[in-house]
N, C-alpha and C positions, 0 to 999 in steps of 0.2 A: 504494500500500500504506500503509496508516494503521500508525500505532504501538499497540501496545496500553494501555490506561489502566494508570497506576498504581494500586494499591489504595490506599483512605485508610489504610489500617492502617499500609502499609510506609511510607507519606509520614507519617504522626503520628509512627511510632517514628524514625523521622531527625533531626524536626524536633525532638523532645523529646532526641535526644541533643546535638544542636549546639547546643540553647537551654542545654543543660547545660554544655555547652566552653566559650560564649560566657564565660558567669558562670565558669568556672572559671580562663578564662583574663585575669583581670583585670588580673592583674601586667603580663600584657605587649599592650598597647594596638593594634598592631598586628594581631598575629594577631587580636584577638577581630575586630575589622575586618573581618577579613577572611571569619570564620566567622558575621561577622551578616550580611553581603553573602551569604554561601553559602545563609542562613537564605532569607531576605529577597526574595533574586532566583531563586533555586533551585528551593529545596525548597517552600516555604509556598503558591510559585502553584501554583492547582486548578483547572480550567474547569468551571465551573458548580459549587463551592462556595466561594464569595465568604468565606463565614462562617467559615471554617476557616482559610483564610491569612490573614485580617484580623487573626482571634486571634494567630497566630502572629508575626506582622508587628510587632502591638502589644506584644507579650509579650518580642519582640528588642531594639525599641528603649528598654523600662525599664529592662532588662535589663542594655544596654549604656551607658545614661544614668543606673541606679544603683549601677554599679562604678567609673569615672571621677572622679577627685576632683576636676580642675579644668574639668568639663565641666559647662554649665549643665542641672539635673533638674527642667525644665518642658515636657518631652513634643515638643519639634522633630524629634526623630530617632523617637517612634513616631507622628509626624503622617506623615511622609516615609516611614516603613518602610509605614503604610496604603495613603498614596497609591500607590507601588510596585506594590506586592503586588498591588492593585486592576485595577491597570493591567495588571500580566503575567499575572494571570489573565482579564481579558477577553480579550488576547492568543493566549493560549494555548489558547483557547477559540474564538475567532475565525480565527486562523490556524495550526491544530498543526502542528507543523514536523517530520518525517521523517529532518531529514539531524545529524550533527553542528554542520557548519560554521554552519547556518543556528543553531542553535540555540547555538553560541559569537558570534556576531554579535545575536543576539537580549539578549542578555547581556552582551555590553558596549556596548550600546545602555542596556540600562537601566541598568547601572551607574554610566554618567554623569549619567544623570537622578538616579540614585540621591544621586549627591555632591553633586549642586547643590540638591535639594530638598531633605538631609539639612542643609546648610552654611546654605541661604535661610533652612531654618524654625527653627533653633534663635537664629540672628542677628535673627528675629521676634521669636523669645521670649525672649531674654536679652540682645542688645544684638552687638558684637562680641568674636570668642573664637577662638583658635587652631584652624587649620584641623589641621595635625597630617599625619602619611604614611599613618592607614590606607585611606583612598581608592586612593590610589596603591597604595599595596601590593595591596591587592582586586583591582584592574585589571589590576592585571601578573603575579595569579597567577591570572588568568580561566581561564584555557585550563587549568591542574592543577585545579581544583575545579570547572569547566563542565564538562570530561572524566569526572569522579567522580561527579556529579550526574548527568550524562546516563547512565553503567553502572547505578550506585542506584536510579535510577527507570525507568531502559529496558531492563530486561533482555535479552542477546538471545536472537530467539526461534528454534529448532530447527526443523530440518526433521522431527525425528522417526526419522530414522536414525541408525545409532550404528555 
């Protein structure tokens, strides 16, 4: 039994509300973290519209590289948020996943790619710089926001009786 697709519409208005929280949640470094991993690894992959998560991929890590005061703002985190996105949507495209568990497993798989191609490319572009807890935090709050991601985009579907 296959999943049913997401609509782009219900995936853009998500994406546009988290990309909103990210930025709003500046003050506290952390959470935005954690809400750009949500972005990032979530919500933004599409299987078979590359175009649309790239955007959104790209738009999380300015996002969260131009609210940041001691974080280097030469694009390492939305080189890494592309790469991602890229990847979980060929994934996702390549192999759709039907179960939760798989689909919490799928995602903290990329979310360690996510930490270390986030950490590799900004130490490319800026040199060395504080690693910081929102990684960790992201990680450890996989299973509440993989949980919510996966109701958000996977509704479930009715038998039709009531």
């Amino acid at each position: 039994m296959r999943l049913p697709v997401t609509s782009s519409l219900r995936q853009h208005l998500f994406g546009g509300v988290t990309l909103g929280l990210v930025a709003l949640t500046a003050p506290f470094p952390v959470v935005q973290a954690i809400l750009s991993a949500l972005l990032v690894l979530a919500l933004a992959p599409r299987p078979g519209a590359p175009l649309s998560g790239a955007l959104w991929a790209v738009a999380a890590g300015w996002v969260l590289e131009g609210s940041l005061r001691l974080y280097p703002h030469l694009g390492g985190t939305a080189w890494a948020n592309l790469t991602v996105v890229l990847l979980a949507g060929w994934m996702a495209g390549r192999w759709p996943l039907e179960s939760l568990r798989g689909w919490l497993v799928r995602l903290a798989g990329l979310g360690v790619l996510h930490a270390l191609l986030v950490h590799g490319a900004v130490r490319l572009a800026a040199g060395p710089h504080p690693w910081g807890w929102g990684w960790l935090a992201a990680l450890l709050t996989l299973p509440l926001w993989g949980w919510l991601a996966w109701r958000l985009l996977h509704p479930p579907t009715g038998t039709g009786r009531r």
